[in-house]
C-alpha positions as CSV (number, residue, x, y, z in Angstrom):
1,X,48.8,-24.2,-23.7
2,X,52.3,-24.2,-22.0
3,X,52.1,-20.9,-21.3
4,X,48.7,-21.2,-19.6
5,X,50.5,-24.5,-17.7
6,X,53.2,-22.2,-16.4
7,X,50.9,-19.2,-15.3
8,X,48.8,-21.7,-12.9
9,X,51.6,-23.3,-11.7
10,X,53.5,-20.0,-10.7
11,X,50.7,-19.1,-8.6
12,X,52.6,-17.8,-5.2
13,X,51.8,-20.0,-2.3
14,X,50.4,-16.4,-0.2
15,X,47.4,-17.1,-2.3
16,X,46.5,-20.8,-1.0
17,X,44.6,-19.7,1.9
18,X,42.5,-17.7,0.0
19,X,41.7,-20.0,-2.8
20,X,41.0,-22.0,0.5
21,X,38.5,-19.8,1.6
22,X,36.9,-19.6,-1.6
23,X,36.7,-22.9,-2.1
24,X,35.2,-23.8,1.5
25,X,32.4,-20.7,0.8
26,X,31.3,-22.4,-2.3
27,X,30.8,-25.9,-0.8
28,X,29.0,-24.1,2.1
29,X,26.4,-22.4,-0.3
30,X,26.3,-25.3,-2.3
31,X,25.6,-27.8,0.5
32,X,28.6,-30.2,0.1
33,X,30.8,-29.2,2.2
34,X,31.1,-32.3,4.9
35,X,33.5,-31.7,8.1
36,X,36.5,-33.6,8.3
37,X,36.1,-34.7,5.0
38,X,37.2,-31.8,2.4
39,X,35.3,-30.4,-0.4
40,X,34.0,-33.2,-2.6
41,X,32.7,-33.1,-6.2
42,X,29.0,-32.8,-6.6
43,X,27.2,-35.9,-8.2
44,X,24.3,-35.4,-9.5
45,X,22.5,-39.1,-8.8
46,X,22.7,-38.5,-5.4
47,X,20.5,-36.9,-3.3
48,X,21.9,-34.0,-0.7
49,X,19.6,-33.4,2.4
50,X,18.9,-30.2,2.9
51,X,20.0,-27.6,5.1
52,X,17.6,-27.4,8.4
53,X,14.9,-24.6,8.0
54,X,16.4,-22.9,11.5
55,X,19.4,-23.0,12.8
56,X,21.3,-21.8,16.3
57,X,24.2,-18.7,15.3
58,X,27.4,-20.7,16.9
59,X,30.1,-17.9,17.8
60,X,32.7,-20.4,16.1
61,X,30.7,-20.8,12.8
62,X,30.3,-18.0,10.4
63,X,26.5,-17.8,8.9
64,X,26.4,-16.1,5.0
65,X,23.8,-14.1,5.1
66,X,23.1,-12.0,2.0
67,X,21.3,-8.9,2.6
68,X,19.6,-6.4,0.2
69,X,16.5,-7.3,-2.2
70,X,17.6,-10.7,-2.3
71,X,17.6,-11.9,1.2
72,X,13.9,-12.9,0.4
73,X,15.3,-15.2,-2.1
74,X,17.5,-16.8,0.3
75,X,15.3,-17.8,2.8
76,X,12.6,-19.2,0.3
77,X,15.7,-21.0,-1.4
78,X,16.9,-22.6,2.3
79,X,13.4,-23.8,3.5
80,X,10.4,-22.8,1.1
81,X,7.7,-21.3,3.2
82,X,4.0,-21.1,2.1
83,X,3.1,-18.0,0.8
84,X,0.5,-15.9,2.6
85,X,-3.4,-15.8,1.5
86,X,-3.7,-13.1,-1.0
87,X,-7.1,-12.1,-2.2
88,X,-5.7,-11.2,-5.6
89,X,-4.6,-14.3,-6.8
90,X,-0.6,-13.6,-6.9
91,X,1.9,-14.9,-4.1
92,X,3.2,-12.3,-1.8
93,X,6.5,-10.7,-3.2
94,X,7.9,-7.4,-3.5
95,X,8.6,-5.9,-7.5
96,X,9.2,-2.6,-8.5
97,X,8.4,-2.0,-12.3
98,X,10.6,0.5,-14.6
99,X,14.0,-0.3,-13.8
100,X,16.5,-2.4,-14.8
101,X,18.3,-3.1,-12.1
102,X,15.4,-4.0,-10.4
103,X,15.0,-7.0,-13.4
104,X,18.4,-8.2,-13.1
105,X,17.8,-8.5,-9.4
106,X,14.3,-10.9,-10.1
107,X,16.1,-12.9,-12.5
108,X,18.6,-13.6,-10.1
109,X,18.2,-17.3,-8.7
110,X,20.7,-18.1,-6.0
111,X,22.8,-15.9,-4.0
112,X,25.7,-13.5,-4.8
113,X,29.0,-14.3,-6.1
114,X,31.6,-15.6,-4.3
115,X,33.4,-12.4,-4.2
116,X,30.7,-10.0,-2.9
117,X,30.7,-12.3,0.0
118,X,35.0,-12.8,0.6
119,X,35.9,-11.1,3.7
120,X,32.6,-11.4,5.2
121,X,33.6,-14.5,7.4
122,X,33.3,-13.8,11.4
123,X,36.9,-12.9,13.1
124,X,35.9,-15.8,15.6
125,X,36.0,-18.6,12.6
126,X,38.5,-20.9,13.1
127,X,39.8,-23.6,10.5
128,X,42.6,-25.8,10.2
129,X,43.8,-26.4,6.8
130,X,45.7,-29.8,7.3
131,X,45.5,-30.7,4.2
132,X,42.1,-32.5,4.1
133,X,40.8,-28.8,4.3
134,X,38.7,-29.8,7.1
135,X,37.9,-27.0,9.1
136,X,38.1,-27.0,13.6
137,X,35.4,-28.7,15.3
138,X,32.6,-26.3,16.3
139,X,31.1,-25.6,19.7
140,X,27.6,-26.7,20.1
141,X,26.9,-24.6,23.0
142,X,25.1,-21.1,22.5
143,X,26.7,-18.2,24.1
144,X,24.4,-16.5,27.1
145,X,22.4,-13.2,25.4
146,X,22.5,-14.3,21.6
147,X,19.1,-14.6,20.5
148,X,18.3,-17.2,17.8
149,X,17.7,-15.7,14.4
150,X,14.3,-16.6,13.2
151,X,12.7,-15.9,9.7
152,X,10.4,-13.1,9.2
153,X,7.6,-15.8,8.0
154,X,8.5,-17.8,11.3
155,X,8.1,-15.5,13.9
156,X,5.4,-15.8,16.1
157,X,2.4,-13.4,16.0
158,X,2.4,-13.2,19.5
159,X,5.9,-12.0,19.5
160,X,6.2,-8.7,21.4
161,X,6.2,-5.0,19.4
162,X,8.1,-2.7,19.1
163,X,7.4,0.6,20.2
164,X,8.5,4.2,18.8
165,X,10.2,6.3,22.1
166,X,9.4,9.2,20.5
167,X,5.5,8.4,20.1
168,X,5.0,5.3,22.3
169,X,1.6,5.1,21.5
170,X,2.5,4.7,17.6
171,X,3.6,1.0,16.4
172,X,6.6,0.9,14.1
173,X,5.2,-0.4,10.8
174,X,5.5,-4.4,10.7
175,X,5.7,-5.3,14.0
176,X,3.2,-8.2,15.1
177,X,1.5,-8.1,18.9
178,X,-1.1,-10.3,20.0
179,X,-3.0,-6.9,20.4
180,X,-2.5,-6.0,16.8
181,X,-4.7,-8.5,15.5
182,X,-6.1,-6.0,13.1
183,X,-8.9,-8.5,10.5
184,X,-9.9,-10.8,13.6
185,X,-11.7,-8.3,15.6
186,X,-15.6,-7.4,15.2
187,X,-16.8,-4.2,16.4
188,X,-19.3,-4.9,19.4
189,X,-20.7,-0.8,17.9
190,X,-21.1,-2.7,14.6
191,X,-22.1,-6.4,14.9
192,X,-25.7,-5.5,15.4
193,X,-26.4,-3.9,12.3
194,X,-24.6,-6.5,10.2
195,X,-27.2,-8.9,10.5
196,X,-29.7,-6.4,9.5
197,X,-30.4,-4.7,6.2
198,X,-29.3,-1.2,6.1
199,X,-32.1,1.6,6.5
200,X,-31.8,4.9,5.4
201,X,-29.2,6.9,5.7
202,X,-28.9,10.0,8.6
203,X,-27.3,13.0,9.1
204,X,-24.4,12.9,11.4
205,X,-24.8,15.9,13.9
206,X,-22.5,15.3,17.3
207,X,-18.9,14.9,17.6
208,X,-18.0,11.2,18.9
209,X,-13.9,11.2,18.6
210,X,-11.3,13.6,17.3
211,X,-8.6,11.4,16.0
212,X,-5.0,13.2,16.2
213,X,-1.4,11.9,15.2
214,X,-0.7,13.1,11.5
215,X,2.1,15.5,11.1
216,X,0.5,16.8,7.9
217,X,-2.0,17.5,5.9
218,X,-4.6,14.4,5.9
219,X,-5.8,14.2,1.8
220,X,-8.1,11.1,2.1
221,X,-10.2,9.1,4.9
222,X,-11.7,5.9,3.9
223,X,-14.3,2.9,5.9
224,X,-13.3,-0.4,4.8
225,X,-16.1,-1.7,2.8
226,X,-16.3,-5.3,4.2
227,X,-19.1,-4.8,6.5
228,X,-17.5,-6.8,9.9
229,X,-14.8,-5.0,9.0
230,X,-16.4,-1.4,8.4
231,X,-15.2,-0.5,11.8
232,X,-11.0,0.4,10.4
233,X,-10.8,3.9,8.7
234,X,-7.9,4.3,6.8
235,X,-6.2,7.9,6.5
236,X,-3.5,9.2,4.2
237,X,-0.9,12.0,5.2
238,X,1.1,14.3,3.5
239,X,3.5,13.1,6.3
240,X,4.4,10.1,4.0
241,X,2.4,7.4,5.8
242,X,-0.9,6.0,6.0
243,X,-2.6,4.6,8.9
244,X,-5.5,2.1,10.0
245,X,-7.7,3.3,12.5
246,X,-10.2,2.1,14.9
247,X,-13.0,4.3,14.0
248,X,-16.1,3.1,16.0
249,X,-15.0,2.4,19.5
250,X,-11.7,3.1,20.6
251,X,-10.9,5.8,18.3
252,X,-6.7,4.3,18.3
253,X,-4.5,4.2,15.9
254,X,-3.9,0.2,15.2
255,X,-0.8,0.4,12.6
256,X,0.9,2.7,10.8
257,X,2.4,2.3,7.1
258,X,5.3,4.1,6.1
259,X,6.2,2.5,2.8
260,X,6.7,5.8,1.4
261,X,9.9,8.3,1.0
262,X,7.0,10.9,-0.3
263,X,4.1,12.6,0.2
264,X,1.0,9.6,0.3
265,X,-1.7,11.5,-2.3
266,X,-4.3,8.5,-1.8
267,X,-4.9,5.3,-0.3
268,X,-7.5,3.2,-0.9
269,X,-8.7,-0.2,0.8
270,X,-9.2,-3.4,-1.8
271,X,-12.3,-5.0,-2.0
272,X,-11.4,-7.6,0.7
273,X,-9.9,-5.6,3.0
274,X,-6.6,-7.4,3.7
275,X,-4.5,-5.1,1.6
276,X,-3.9,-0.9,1.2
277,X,-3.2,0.7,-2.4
278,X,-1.5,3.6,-2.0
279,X,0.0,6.2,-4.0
280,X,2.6,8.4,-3.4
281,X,4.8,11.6,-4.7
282,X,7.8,9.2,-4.8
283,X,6.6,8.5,-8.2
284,X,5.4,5.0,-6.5
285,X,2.2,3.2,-5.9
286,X,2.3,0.6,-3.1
287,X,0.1,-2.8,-2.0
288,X,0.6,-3.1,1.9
289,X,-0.6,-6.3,3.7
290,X,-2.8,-4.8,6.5
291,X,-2.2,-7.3,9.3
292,X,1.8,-7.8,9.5
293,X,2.7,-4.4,7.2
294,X,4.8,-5.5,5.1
295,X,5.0,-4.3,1.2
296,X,3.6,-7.0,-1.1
297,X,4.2,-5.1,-4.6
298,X,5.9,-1.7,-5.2
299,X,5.5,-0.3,-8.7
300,X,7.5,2.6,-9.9
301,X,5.5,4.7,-12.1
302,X,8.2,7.3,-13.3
303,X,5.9,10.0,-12.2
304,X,3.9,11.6,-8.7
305,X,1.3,9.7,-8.4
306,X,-2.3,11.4,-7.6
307,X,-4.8,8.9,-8.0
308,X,-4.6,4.5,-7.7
309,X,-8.2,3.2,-8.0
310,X,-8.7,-0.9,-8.1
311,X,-10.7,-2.4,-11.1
312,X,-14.2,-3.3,-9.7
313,X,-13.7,-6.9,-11.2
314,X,-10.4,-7.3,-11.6
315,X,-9.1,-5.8,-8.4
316,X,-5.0,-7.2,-9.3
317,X,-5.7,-4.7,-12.0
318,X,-5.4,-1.3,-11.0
319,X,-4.9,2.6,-12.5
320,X,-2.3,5.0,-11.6
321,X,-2.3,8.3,-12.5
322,X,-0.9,11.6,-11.2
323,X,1.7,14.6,-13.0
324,X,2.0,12.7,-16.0
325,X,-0.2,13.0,-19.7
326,X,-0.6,9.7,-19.1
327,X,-2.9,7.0,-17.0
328,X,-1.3,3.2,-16.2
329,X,-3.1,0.2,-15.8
330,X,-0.6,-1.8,-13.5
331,X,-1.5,-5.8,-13.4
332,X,0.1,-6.6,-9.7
333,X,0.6,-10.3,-10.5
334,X,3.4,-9.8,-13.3
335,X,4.3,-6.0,-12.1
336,X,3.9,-4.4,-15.8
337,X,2.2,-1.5,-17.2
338,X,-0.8,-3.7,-19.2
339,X,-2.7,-0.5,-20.5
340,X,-1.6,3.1,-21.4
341,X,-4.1,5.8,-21.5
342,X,-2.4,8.4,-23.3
343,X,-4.2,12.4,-23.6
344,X,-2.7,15.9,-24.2
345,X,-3.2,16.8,-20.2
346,X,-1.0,18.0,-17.7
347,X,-1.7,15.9,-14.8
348,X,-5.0,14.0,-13.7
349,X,-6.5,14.6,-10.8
350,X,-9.3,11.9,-10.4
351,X,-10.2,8.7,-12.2
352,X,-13.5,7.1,-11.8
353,X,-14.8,3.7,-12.8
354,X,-18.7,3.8,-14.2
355,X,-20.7,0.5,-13.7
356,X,-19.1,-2.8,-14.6
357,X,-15.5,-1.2,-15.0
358,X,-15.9,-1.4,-19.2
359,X,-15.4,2.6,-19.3
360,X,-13.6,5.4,-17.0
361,X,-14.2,9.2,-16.4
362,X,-10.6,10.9,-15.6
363,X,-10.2,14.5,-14.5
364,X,-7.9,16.9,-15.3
365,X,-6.3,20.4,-14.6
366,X,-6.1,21.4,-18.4
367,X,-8.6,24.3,-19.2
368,X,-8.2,25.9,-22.6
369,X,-8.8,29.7,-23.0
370,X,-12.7,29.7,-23.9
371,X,-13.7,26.5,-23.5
372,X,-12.8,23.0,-21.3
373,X,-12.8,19.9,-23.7
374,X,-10.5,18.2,-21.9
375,X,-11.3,18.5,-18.5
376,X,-13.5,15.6,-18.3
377,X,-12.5,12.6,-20.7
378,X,-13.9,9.2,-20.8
379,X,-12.1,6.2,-22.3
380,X,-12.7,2.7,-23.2
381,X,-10.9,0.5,-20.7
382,X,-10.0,-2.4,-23.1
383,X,-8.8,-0.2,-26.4
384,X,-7.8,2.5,-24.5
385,X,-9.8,5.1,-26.9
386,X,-11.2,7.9,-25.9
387,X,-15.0,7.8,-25.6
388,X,-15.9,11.2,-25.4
389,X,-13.8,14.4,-23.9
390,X,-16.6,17.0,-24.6
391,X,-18.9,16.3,-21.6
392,X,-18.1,19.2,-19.4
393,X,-18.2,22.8,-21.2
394,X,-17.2,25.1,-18.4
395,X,-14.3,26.7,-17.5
396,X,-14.0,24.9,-14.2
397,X,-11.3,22.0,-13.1
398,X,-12.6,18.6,-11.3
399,X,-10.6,17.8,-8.4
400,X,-12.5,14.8,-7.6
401,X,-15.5,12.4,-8.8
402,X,-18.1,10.3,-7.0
403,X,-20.1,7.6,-8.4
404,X,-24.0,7.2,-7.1
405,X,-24.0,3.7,-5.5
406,X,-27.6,2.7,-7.6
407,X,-28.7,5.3,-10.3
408,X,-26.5,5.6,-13.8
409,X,-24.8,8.7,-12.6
410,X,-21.4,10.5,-11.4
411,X,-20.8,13.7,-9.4
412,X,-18.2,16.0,-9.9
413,X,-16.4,18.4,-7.3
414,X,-15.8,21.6,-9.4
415,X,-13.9,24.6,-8.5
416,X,-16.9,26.8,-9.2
417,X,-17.8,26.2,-5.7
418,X,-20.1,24.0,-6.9
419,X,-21.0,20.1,-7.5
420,X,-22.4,19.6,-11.2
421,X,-24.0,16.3,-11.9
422,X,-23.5,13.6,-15.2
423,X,-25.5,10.5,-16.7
424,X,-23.0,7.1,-16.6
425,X,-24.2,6.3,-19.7
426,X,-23.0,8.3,-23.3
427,X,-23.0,10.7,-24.3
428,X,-23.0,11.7,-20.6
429,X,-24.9,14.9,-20.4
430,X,-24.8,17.0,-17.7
431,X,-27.8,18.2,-15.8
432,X,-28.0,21.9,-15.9
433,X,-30.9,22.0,-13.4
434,X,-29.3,20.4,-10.6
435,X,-26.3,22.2,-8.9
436,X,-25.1,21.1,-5.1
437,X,-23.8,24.9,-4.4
438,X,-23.0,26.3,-0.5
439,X,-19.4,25.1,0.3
440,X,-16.0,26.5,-1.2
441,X,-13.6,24.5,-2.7
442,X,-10.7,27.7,-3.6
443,X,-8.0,25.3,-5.4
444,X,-7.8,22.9,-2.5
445,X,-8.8,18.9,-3.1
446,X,-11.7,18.7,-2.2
447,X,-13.5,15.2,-2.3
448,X,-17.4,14.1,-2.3
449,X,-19.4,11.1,-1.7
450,X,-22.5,9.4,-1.7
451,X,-24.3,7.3,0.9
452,X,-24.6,3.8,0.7
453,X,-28.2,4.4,-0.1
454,X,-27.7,7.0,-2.4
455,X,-29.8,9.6,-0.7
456,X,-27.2,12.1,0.7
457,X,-24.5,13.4,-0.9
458,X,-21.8,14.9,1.4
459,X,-18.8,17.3,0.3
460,X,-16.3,18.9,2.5
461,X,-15.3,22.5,2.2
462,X,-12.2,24.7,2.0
463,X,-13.7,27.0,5.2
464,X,-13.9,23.5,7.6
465,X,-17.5,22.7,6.9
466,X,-19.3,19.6,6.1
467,X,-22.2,19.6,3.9
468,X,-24.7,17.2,3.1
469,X,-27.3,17.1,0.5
470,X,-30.1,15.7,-0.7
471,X,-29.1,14.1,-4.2
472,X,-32.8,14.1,-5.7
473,X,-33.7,17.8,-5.4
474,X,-29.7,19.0,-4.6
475,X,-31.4,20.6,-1.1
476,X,-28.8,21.6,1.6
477,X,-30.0,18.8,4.9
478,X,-27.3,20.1,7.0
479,X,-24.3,22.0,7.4
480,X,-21.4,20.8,10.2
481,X,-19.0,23.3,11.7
482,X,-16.4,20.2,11.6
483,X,-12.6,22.2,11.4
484,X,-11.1,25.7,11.6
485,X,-8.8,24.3,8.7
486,X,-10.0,23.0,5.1
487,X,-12.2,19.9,5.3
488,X,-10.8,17.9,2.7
489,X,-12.8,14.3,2.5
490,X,-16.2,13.6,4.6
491,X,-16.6,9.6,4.9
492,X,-19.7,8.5,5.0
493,X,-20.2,5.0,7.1
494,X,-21.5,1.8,5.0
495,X,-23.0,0.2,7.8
496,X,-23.9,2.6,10.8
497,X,-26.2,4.9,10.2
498,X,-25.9,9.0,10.6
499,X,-22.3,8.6,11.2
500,X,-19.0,10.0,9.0
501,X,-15.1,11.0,9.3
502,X,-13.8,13.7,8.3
503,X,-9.9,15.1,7.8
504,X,-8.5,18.9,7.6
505,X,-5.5,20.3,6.3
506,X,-4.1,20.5,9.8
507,X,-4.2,16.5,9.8
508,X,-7.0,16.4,12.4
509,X,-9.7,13.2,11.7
510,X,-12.6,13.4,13.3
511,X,-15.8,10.9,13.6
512,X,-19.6,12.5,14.0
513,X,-22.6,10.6,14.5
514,X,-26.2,11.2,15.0
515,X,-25.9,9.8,18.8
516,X,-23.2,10.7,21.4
517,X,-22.1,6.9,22.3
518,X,-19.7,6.8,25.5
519,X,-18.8,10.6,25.8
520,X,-17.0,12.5,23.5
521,X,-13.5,11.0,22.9
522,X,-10.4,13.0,22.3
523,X,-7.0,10.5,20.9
524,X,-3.7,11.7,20.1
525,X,-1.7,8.7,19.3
């Protein structure tokens, strides 16, 4: 004990200021630090008014600000903000699941010690230490050119953007105009068919827009499916972005998203349309908030991820899977791995839900020597057992699947140059007397869909083309002369009829319809 006595006590007197300095940070982060009056000792039956929710920087006052994953956590901790709508069900925060740093850093409460903040005081601070430790009077006015800090959840949507020099036309991801207004806008192209039921479907036969601005290849082009909304087409890049498109009228780029170090394999709208799942080679699968563009939940998967597809009634639950044996079931609310679909594979390549999400098809590239039992496999979602894994018996990899919108059956793109048809329902036969054949796939990810109405089934093709086909008697309606580089993914519309996007490997989009509305436009962003 007197030992311990005499160690304090010898403490030099170079090291007052310092403990000063300490001292005086604490009591700021704590909130009882009062001018001219010291530090005082925190009771706990009274009540401490809180700090103001903005504040003016001062040149003579120093403001802690704590940057990193955590500077978040300080401005909800200042002045709580409410959280923005989500359609999932789970406030607006950003996770990423598989490491353990990144738990530490979500257990973490308050803000960082006091010695990752020493030194960090401005040179301009200027405190007398009389004794009372009370620190110089500051100066209320506001220097000329210092613009106010404001919280990210404060700031005005009408604030102006900021603008790329490079591509001026391009907005840098999370910047908020009043022009960028992206869920509030109705196509005038598209309001008239809303309140109308949908007829049957056409074949899209003119070019309306060519749609330019992707650095790379373009793997994926999707219409969001709320109908007011059907008029934003969503691309992914092997540029490492994905962007939101105005695909009926203007044919501009309205945002892009580049939440990704990687390659972005897929990108998928959610069912309401006011988020992007995305899924990327930096072993990461993303949630993007389509109006401000900001990451809401990033989920490290360990692995390149291929293929994210949302629940169809659970849409906070979603599957990720890509150059692993393995398929995760993420739950976005908590950010852990809920279900683990485990098989002898290499990578999958597509994963499909059948009616009423209770069962899943997933493709794979594994092909045995004389026979492909594993190429197809379906599972139970809620056991995670394999259903059956001996529905397709040639020696052919699936690079994508396609589920008909009404009838109990699934599509799948094959590399026999060919589109083989499946029953939903076990044991899921294929039909040997109905082949969609005419387009080339030659390795390349091809992709397929049906019409809303079920009635054509379109495909793209590794020489440019697009082809559509009647689904009932696999007849060839119509064959489009859409790129000179591999047509990856043809879109069909789920509200306007006879039209459809389509994306090459050169990272060209391009919209078709059965009428040429306004000319033919040409936009390169």
């Amino acid at each position: 004990m007197s030992s311990l006595v005499a160690y304090e006590d010898s403490e030099p007197e170079d090291d007052s200021p310092k403990r000063t300095e300490e001292v005086t940070s604490a009591s700021i982060q704590t909130g009882c630090y009062e001018p001219n009056q010291g530090v005082r000792l925190f009771d706990s039956s009274r009540t401490i008014p809180s700090p103001p929710c903005s504040a003016t920087p001062d040149p003579d006052r120093s403001v802690l600000v704590y940057r990193g994953d955590v500077s978040e956590r300080r401005s909800s901790s200042l002045c709580p903000q409410p959280q923005p709508h989500s359609c999932f069900g789970w406030e607006s925060k950003r996770c990423r699941g598989g490491t353990a740093r990144d738990e530490r850093l979500r257990d973490t409460a308050g803000p960082r010690s006091l010695h990752e903040t020493r030194g960090k005081i401005s040179p301009t601070q200027s405190h007398s230490f009389d004794g009372g430790l009370s620190p110089a009077k500051r100066n209320p006015t506001v220097r000329s050119g210092v613009r106010p800090y404001v919280p990210k959840r404060q700031r005005p949507a009408a604030s102006s953007g900021t603008v790329d020099p490079k591509h001026p036309a391009e907005r840098v991801p999370g910047s908020l105009t009043s022009e960028s207004q992206i869920l509030l806008d109705v196509s005038a192209r598209v309001k008239p068919y809303l309140a109308h039921k949908a007829g049957a479907s056409g074949i899209p036969r003119r070019l309306l827009m060519s749609l330019g601005g992707h650095r790379g290849p373009v793997n994926t082009v999707q219409w969001c499916p709320v109908p007011h909304l059907s008029h934003l087409l969503l691309s992914a890049s092997m540029d490492k972005t994905f962007k939101v498109w105005d695909g009926a009228e203007s044919g501009r780029c309205l945002r892009v998203y580049a939440c990704h170090s990687g390659a972005v394999r897929d990108a998928r709208w959610t069912p309401c349309g006011r988020h992007l799942l995305s899924g990327s080679f930096d072993n990461t699968a993303v949630i993007t908030d389509v109006e401000t563009g900001q990451q809401v939940v990033e989920l490290d998967n360990q692995f390149k991820v291929m293929r994210v597809v949302p629940h169809p009634s659970s849409p906070e639950v979603f599957l990720c899977g890509g150059h692993s044996s393995m398929v995760n079931a993420w739950d976005s609310r908590s950010c852990k791995v809920v279900k683990v679909y485990k098989a002898g594979i290499q990578q999958t390549l597509d994963i499909l839900f059948l009616r009423g999400g209770a069962s899943f098809i997933t493709s794979s590239d594994c092909v045995s020597r004389d026979s492909a039992d594993r190429t197809l496999i379906a599972w139970d979602y809620q056991t995670t057992a394999k259903v059956s894994n001996q529905i397709y018996q040639e020696r052919y990899t699936c690079p994508s699947l396609a589920l008909h919108p009404l009838e109990e059956s699934f599509v799948a793109q094959t590399n026999g140059d060919y589109m083989a048809v499946f029953s939903s329902q076990q044991p899921y036969r294929m039909n040997k007397r109905r082949r969609y054949e005419g387009h080339k796939v030659q390795g390349y990810a091809v992709q397929c869909e049906f019409s809303p109405d079920g009635t054509i089934l379109a495909s793209g093709s590794s020489s440019g083309s697009a082809h559509f086909y009647d689904f009932h008697n696999a007849h060839t309606l119509h064959t489009l002369r859409a790129h000179s580089q591999p047509c990856l993914c043809v879109s069909q519309h789920p509200v306007l009829p006879a039209t459809a996007a389509t994306c090459d490997w050169a990272g060209e989009i391009k919209i078709y319809g059965a009428t040429q509305a306004g000319g033919n436009l040409s936009k390169t962003p």
